[in-house]
MARPA-794578 format. One record per atom (N, C-alpha, C, CB): residue number from 0; atom name; y, x, z. Coordinates in steps of 0.02 Angstrom, whole numbers. Glycine has a CB too. Layout:
MARPA-794578
+-----+----+--------+--------+--------+
|   k |  a |     yy |     xx |     zz |
+-----+----+--------+--------+--------+
| NUM | CA |      Y |      X |      Z |
...
+-----+----+--------+--------+--------+
END
This chain:
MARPA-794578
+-----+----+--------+--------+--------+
|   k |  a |     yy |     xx |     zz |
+-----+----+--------+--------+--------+
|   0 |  N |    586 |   3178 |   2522 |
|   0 | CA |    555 |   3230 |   2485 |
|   0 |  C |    490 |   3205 |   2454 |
|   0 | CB |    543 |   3291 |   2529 |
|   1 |  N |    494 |   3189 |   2384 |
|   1 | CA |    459 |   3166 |   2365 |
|   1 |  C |    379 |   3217 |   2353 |
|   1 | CB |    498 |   3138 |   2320 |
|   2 |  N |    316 |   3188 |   2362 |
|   2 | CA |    255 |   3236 |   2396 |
|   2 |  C |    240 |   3259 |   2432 |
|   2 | CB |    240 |   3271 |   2388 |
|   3 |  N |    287 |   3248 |   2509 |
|   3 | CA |    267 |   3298 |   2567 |
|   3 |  C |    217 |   3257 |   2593 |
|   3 | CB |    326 |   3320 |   2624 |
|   4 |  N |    235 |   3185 |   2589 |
|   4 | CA |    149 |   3165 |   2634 |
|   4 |  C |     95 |   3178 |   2607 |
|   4 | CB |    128 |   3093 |   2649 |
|   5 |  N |     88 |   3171 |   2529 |
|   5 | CA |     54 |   3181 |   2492 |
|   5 |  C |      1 |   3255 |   2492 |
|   5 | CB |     97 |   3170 |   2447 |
|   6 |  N |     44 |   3295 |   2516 |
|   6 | CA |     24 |   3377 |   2528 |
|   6 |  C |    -32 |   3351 |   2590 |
|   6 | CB |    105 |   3445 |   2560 |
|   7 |  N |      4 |   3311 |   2610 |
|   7 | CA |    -14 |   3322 |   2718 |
|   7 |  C |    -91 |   3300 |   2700 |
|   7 | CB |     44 |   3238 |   2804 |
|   8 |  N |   -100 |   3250 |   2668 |
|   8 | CA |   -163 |   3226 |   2656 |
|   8 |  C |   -210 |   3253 |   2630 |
|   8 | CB |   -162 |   3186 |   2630 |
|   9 |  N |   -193 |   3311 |   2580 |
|   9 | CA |   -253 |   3366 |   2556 |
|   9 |  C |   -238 |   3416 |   2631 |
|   9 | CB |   -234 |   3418 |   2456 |
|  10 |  N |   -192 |   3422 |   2672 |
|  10 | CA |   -238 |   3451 |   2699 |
|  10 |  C |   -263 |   3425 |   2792 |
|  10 | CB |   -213 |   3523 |   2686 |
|  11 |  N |   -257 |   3374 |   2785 |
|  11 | CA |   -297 |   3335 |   2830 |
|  11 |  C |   -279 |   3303 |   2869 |
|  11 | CB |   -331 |   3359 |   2858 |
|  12 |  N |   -183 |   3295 |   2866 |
|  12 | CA |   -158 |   3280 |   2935 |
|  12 |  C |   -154 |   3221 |   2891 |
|  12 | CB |    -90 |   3318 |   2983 |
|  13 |  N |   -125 |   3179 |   2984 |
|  13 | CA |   -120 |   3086 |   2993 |
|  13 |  C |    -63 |   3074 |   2949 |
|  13 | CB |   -101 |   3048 |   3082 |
|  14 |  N |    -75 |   3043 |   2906 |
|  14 | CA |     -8 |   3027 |   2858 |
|  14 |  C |      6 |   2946 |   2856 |
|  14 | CB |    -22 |   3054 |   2772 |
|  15 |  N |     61 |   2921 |   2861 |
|  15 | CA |     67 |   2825 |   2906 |
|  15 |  C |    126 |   2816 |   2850 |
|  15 | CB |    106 |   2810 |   3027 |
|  16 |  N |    118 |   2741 |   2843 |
|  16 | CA |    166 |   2720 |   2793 |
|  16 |  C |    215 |   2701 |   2842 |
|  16 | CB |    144 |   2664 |   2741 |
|  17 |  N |    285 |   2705 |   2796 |
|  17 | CA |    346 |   2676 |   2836 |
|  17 |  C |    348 |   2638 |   2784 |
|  17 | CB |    415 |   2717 |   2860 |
|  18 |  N |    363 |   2580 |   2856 |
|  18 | CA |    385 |   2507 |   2824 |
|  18 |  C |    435 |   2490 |   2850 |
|  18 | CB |    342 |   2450 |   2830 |
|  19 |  N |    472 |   2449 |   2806 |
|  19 | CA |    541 |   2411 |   2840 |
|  19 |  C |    535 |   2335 |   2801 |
|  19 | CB |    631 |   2460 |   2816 |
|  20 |  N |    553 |   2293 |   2834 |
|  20 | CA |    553 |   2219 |   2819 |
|  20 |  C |    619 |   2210 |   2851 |
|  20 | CB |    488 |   2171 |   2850 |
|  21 |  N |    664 |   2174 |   2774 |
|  21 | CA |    734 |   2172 |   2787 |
|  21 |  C |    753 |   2090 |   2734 |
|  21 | CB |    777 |   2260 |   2757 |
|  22 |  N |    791 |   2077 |   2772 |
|  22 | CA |    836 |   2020 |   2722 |
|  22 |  C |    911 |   2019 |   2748 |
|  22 | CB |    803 |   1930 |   2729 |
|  23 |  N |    933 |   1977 |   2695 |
|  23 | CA |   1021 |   1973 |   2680 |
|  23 |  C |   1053 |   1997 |   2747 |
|  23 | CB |   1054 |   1883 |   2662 |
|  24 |  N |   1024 |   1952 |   2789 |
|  24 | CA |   1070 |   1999 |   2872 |
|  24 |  C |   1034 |   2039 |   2910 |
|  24 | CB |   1099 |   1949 |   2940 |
|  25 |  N |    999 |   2071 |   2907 |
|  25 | CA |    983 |   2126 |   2907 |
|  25 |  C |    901 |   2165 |   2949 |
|  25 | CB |   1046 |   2144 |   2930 |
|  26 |  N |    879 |   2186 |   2965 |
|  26 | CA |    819 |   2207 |   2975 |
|  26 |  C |    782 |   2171 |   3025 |
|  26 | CB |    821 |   2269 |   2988 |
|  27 |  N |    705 |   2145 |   3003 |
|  27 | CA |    661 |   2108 |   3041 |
|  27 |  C |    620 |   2158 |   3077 |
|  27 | CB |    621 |   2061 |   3001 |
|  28 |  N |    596 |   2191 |   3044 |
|  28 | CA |    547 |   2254 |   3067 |
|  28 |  C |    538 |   2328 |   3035 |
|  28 | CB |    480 |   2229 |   3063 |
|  29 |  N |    543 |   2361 |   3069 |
|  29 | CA |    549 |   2432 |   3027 |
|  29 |  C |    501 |   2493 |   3087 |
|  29 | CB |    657 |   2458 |   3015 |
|  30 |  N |    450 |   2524 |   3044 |
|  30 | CA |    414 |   2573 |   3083 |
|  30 |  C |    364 |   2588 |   3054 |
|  30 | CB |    397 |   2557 |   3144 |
|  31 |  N |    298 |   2640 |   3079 |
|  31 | CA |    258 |   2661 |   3057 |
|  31 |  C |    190 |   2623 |   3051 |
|  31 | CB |    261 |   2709 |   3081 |
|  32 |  N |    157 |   2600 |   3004 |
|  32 | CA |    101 |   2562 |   2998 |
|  32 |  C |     55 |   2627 |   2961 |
|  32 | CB |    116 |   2486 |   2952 |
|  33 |  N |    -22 |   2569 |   2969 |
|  33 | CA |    -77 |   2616 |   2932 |
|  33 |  C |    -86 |   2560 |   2893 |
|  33 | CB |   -150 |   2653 |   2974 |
|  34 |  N |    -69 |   2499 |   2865 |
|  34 | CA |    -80 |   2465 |   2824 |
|  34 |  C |    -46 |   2401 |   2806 |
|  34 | CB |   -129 |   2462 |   2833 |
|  35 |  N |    -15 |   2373 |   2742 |
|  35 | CA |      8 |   2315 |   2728 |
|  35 |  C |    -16 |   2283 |   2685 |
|  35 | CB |     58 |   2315 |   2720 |
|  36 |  N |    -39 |   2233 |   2691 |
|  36 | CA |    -78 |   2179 |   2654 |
|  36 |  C |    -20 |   2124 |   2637 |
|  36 | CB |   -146 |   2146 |   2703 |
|  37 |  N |     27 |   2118 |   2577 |
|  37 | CA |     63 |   2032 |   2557 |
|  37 |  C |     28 |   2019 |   2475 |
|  37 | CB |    181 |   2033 |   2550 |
|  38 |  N |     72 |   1946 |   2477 |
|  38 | CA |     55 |   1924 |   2434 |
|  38 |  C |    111 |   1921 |   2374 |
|  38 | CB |     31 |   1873 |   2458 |
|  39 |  N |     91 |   1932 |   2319 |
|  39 | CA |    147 |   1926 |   2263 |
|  39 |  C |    124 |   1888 |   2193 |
|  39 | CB |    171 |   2005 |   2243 |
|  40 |  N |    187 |   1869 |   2173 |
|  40 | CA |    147 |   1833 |   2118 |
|  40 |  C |     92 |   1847 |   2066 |
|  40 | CB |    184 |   1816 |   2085 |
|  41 |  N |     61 |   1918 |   2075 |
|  41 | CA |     12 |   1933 |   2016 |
|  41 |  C |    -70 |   1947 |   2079 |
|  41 | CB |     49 |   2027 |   1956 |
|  42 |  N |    -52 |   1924 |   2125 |
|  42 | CA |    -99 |   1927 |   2186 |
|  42 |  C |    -94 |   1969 |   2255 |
|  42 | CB |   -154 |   1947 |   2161 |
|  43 |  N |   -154 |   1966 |   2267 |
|  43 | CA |   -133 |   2007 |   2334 |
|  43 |  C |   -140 |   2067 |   2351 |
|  43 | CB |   -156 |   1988 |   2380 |
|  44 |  N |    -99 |   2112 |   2367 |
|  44 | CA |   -105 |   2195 |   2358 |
|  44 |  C |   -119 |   2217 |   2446 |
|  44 | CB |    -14 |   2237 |   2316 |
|  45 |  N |   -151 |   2247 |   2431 |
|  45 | CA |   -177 |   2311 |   2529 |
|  45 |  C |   -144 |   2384 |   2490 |
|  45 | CB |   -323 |   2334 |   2559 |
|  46 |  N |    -98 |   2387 |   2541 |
|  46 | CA |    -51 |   2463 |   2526 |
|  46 |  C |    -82 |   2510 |   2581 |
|  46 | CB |     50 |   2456 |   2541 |
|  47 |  N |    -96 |   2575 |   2567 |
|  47 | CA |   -134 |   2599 |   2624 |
|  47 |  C |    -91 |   2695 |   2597 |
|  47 | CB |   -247 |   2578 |   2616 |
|  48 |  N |   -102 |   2725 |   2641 |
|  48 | CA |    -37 |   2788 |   2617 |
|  48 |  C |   -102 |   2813 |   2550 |
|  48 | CB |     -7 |   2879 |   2707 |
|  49 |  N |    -37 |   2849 |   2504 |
|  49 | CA |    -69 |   2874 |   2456 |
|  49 |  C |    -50 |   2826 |   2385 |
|  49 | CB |   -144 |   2876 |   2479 |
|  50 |  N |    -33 |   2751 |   2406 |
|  50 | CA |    -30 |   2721 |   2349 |
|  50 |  C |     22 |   2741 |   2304 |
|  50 | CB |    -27 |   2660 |   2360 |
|  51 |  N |      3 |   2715 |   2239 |
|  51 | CA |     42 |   2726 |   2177 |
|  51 |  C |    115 |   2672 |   2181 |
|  51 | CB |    -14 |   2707 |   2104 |
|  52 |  N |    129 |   2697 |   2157 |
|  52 | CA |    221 |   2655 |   2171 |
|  52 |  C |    215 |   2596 |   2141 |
|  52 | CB |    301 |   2694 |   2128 |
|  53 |  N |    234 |   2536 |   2153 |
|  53 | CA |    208 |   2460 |   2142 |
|  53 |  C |    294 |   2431 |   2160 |
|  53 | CB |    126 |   2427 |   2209 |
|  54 |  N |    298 |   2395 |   2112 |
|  54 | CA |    358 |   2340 |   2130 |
|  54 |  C |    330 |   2289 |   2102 |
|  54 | CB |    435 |   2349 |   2102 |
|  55 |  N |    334 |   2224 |   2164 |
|  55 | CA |    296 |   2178 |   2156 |
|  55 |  C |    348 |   2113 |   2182 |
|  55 | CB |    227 |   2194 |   2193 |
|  56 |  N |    342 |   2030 |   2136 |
|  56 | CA |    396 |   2000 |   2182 |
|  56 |  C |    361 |   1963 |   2237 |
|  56 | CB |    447 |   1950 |   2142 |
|  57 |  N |    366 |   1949 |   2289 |
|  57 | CA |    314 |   1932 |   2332 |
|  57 |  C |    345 |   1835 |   2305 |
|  57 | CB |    321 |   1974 |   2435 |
|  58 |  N |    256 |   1811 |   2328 |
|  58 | CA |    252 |   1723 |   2317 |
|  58 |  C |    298 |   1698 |   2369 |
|  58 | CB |    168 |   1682 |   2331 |
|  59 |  N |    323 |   1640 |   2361 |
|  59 | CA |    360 |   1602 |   2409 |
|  59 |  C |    327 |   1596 |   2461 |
|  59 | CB |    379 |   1542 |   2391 |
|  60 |  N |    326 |   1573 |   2504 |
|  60 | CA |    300 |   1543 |   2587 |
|  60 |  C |    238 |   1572 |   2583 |
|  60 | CB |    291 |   1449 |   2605 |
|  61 |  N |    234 |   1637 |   2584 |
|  61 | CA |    154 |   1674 |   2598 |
|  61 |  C |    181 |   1725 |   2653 |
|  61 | CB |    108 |   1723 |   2517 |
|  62 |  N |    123 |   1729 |   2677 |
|  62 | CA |    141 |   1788 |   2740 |
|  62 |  C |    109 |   1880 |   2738 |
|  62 | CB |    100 |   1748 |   2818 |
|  63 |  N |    152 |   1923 |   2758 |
|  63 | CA |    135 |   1989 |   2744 |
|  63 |  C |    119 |   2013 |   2797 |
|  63 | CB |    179 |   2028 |   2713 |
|  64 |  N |     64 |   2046 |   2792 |
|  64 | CA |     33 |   2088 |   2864 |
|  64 |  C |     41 |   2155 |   2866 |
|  64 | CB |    -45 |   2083 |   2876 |
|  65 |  N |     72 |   2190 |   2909 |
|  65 | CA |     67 |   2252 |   2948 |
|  65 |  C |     41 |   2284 |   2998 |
|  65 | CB |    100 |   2261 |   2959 |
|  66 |  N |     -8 |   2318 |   3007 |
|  66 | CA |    -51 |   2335 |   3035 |
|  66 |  C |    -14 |   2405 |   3066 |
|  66 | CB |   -112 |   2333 |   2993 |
|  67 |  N |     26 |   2404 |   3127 |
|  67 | CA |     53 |   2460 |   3126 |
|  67 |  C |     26 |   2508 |   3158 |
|  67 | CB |    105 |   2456 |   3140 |
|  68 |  N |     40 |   2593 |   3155 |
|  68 | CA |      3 |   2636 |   3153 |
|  68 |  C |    -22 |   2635 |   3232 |
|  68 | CB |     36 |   2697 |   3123 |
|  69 |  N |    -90 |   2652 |   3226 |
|  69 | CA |   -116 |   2676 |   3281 |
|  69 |  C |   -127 |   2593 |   3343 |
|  69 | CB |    -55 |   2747 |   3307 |
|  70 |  N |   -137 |   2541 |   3314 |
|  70 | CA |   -160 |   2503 |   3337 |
|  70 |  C |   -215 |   2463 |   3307 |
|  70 | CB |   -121 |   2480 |   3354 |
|  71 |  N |   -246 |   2445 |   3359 |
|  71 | CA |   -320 |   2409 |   3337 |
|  71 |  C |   -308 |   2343 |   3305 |
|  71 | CB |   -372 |   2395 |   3404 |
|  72 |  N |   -375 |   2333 |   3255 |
|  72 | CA |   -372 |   2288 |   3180 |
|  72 |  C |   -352 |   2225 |   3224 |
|  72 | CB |   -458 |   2278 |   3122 |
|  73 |  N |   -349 |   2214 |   3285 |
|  73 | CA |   -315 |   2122 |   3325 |
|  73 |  C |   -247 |   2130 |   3319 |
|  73 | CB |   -331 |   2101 |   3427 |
|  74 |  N |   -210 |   2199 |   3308 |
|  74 | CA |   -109 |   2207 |   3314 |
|  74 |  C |    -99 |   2217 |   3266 |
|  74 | CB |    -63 |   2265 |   3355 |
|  75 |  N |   -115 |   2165 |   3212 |
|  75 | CA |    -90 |   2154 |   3144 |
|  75 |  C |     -4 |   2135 |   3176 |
|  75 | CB |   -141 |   2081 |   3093 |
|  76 |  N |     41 |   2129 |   3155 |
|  76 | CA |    128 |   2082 |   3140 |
|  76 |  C |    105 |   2044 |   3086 |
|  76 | CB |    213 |   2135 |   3111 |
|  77 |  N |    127 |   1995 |   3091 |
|  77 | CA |    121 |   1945 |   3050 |
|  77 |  C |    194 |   1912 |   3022 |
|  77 | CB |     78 |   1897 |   3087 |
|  78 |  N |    213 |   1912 |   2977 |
|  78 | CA |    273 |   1894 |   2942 |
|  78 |  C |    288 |   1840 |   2912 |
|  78 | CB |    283 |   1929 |   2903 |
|  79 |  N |    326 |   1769 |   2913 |
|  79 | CA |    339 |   1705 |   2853 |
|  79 |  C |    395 |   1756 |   2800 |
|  79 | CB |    391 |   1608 |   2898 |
|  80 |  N |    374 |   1748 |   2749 |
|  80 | CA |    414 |   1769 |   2696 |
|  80 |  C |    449 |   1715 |   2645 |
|  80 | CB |    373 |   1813 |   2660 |
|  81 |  N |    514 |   1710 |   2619 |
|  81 | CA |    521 |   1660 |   2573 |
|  81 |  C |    557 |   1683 |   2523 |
|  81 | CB |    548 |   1605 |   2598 |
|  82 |  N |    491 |   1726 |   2500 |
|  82 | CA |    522 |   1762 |   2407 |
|  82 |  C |    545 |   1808 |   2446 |
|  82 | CB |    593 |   1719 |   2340 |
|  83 |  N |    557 |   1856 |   2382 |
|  83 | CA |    565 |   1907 |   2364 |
|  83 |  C |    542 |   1970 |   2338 |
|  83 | CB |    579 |   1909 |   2387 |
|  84 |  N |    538 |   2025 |   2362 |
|  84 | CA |    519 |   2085 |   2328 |
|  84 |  C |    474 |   2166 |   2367 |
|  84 | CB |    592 |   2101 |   2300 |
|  85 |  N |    427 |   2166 |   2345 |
|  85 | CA |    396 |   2248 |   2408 |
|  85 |  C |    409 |   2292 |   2350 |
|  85 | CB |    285 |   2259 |   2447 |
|  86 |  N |    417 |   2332 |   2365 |
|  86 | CA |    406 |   2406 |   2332 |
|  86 |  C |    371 |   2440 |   2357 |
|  86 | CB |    452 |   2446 |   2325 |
|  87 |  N |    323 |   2480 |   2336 |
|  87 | CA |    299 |   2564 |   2365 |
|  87 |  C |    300 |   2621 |   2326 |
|  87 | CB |    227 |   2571 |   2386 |
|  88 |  N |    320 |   2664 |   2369 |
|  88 | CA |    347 |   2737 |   2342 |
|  88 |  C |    330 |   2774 |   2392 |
|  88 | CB |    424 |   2749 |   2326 |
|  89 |  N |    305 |   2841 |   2390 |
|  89 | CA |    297 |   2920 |   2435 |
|  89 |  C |    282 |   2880 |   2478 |
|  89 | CB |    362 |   2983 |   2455 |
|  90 |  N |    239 |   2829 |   2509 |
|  90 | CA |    217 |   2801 |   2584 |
|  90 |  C |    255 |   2764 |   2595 |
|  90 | CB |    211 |   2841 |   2642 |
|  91 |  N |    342 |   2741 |   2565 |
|  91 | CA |    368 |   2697 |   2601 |
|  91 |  C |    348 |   2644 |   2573 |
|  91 | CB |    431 |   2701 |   2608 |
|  92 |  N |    361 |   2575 |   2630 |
|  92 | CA |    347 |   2523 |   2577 |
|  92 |  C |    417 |   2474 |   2608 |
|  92 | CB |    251 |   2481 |   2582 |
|  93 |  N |    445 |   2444 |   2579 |
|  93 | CA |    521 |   2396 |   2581 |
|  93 |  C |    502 |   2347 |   2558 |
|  93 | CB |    588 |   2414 |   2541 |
|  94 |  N |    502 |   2311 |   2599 |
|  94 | CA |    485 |   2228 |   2596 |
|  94 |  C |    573 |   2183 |   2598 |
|  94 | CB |    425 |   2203 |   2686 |
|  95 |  N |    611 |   2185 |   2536 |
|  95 | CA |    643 |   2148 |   2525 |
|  95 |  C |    656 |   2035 |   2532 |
|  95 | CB |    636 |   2184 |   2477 |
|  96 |  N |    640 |   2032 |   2576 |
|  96 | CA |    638 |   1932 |   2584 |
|  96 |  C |    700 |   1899 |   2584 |
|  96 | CB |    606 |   1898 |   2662 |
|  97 |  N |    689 |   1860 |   2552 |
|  97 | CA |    762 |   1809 |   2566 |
|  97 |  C |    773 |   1772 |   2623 |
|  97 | CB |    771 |   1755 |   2518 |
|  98 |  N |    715 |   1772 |   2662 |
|  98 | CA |    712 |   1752 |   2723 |
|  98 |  C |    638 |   1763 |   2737 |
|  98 | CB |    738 |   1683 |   2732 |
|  99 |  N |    640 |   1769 |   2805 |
|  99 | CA |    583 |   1795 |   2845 |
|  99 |  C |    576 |   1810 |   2924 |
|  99 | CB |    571 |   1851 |   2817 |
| 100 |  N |    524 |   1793 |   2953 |
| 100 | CA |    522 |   1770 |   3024 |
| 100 |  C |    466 |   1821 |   3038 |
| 100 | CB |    505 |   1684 |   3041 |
| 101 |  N |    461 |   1835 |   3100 |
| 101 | CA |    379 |   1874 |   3140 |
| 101 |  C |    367 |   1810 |   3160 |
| 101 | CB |    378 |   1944 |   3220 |
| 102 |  N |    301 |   1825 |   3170 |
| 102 | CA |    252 |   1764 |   3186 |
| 102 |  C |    255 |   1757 |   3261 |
| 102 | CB |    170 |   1777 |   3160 |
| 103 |  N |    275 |   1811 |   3298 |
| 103 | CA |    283 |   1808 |   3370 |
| 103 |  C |    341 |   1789 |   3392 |
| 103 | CB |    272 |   1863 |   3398 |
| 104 |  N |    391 |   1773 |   3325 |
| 104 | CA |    470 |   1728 |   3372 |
| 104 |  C |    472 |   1646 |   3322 |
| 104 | CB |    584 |   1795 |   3352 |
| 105 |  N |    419 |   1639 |   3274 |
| 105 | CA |    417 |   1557 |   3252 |
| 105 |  C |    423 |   1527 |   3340 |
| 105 | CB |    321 |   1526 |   3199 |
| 106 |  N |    453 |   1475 |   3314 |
| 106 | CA |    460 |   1427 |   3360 |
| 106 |  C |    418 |   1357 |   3324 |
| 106 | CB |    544 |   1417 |   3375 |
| 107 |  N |    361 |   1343 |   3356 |
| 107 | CA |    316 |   1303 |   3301 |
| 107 |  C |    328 |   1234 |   3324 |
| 107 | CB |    228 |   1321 |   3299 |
| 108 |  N |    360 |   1220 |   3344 |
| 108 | CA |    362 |   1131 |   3366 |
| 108 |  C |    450 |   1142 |   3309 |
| 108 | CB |    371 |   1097 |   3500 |
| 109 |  N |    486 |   1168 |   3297 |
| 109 | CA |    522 |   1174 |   3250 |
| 109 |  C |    517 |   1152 |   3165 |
| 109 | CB |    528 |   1227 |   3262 |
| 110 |  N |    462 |   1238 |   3174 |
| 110 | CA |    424 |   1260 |   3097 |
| 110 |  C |    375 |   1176 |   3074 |
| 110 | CB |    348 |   1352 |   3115 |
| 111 |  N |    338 |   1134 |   3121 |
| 111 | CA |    310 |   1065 |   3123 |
| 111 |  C |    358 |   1039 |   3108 |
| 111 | CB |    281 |   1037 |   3179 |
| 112 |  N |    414 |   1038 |   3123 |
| 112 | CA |    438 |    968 |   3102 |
| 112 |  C |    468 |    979 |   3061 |
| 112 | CB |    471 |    927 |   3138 |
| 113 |  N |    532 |   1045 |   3034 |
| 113 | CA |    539 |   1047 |   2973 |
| 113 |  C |    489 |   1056 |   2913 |
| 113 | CB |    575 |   1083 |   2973 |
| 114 |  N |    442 |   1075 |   2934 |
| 114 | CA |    371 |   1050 |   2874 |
| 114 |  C |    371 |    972 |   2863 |
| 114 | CB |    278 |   1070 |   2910 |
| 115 |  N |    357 |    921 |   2911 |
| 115 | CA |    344 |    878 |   2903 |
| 115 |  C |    396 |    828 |   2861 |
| 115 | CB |    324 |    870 |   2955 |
| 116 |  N |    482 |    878 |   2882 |
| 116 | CA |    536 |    821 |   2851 |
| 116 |  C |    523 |    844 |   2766 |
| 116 | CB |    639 |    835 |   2884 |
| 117 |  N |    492 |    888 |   2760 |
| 117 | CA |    525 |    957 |   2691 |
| 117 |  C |    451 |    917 |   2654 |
| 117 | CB |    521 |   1093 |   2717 |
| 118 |  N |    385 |    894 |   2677 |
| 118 | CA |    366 |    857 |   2652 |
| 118 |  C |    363 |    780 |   2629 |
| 118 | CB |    343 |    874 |   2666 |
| 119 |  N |    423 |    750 |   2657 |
| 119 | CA |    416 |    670 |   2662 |
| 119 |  C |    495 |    665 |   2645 |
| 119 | CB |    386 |    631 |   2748 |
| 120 |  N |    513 |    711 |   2653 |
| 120 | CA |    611 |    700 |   2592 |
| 120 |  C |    604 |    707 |   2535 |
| 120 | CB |    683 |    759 |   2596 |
| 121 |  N |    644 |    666 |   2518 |
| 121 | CA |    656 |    666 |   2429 |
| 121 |  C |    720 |    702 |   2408 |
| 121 | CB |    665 |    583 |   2395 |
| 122 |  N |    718 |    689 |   2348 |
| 122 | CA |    785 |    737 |   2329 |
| 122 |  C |    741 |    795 |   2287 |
| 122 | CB |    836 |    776 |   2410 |
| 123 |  N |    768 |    848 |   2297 |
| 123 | CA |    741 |    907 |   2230 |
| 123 |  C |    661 |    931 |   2254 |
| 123 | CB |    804 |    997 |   2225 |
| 124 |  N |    623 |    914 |   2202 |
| 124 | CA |    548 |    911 |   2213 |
| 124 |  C |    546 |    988 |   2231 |
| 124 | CB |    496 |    884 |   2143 |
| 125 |  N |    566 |   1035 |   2202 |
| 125 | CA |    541 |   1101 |   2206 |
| 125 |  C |    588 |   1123 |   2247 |
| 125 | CB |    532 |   1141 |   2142 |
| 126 |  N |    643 |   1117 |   2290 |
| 126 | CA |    668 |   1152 |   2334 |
| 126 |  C |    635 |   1106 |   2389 |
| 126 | CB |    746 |   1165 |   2330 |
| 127 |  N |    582 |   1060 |   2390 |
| 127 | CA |    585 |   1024 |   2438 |
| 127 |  C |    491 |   1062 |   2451 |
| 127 | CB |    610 |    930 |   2419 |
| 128 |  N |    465 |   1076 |   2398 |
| 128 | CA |    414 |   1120 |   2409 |
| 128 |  C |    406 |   1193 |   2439 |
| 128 | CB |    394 |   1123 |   2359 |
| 129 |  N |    477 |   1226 |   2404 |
| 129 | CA |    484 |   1269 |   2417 |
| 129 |  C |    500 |   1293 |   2514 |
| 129 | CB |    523 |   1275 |   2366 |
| 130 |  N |    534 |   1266 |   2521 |
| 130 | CA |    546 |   1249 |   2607 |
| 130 |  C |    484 |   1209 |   2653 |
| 130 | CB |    618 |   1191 |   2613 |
| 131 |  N |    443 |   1165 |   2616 |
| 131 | CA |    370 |   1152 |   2632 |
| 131 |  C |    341 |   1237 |   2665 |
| 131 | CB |    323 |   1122 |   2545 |
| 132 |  N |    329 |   1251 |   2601 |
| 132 | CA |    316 |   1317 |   2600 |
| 132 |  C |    322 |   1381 |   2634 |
| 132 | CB |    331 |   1324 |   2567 |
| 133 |  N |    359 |   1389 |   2648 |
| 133 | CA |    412 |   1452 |   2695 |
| 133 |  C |    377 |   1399 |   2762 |
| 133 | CB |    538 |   1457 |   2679 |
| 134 |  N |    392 |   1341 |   2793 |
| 134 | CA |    378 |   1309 |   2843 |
| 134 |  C |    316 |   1311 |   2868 |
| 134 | CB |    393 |   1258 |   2835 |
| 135 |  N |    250 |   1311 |   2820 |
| 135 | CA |    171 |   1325 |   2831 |
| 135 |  C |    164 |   1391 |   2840 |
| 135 | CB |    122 |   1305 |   2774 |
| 136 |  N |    216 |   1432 |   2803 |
| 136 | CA |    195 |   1515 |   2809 |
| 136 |  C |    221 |   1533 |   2874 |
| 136 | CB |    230 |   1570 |   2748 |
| 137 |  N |    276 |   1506 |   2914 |
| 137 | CA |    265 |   1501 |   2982 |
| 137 |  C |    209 |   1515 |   3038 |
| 137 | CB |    275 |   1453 |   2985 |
| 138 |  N |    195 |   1446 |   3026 |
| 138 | CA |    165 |   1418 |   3066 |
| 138 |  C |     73 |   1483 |   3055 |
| 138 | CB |    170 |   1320 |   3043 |
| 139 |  N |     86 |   1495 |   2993 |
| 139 | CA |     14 |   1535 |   2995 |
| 139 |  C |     18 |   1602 |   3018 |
| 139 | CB |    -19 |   1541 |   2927 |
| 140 |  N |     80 |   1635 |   3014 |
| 140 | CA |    119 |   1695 |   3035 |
| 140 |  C |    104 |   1695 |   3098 |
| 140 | CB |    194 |   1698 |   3023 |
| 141 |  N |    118 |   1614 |   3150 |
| 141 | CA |    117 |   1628 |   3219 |
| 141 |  C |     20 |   1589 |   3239 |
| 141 | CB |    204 |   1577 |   3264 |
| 142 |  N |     -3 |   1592 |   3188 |
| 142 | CA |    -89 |   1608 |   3185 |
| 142 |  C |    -90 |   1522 |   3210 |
| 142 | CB |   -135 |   1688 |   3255 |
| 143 |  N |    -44 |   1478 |   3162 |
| 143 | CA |    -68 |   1396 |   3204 |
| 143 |  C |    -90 |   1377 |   3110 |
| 143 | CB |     29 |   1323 |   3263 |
| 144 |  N |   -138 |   1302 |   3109 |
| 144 | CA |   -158 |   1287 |   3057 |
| 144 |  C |    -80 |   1247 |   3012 |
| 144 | CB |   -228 |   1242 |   3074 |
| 145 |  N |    -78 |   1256 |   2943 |
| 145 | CA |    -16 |   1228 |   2927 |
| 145 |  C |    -26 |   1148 |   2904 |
| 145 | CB |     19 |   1275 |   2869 |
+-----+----+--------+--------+--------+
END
């Protein structure tokens, strides 16, 4: 129903974005946040309820934060994303990825070494960046330096 949160907020009640973070097989995270901060190719957007409807394609190997509702600013989720697409509409926000990890199930002695092969293999420069990429957004997802 498009405007009912919208109402809730003129008149004073707690209004929380629903988020869902999904790719090809199927849902990473889905629930109520008070805030999402990713990155997309025209920069970086903070979605907070109330926003104006935005379709945005998110940057390769950058990571998206969810701040979900009713926890303190340290219980951010932290997300590796590799491409794709957010939308926001009426409070929801759909984080479309072609792939994507929580930062609390990287496995970083993994995410290290496929960084390290994805930087020192040859073969296609830009799929070899691109997987660089997704591999550092890992490792920063699970809060290690890339």
């Amino acid at each position: 129903m498009p405007g009912q949160y919208h109402a809730g907020v003129v008149r004073g009640d707690t209004v929380t974005l629903r988020v869902m973070l999904v790719v090809p097989e199927g849902q990473v995270w889905a629930g109520n946040a008070d805030r999402v901060i990713a990155k997309t190719l025209d920069g970086d957007i903070g979605v907070l309820t109330g926003h104006t409807p935005v379709l945005g394609v998110l940057a390769p190997g950058s990571v998206v934060r969810i701040l979900p509702e009713g926890t303190a600013a340290s219980g951010w989720v932290q997300a590796a994303v590799g491409g794709g697409f957010l939308s926001v509409a009426d409070d929801q926000v759909s984080i479309l990825a072609r792939e994507a990890v929580l930062g609390a199930d990287v496995d970083k002695s993994a995410a290290r070494a496929g960084l390290d092969e994805a930087r020192g293999a040859g073969g296609d420069q830009e799929d070899q960046e691109a997987q660089a990429n997704y591999y550092a957004a890992q490792l920063r997802a699970a809060g290690e330096e890339a």
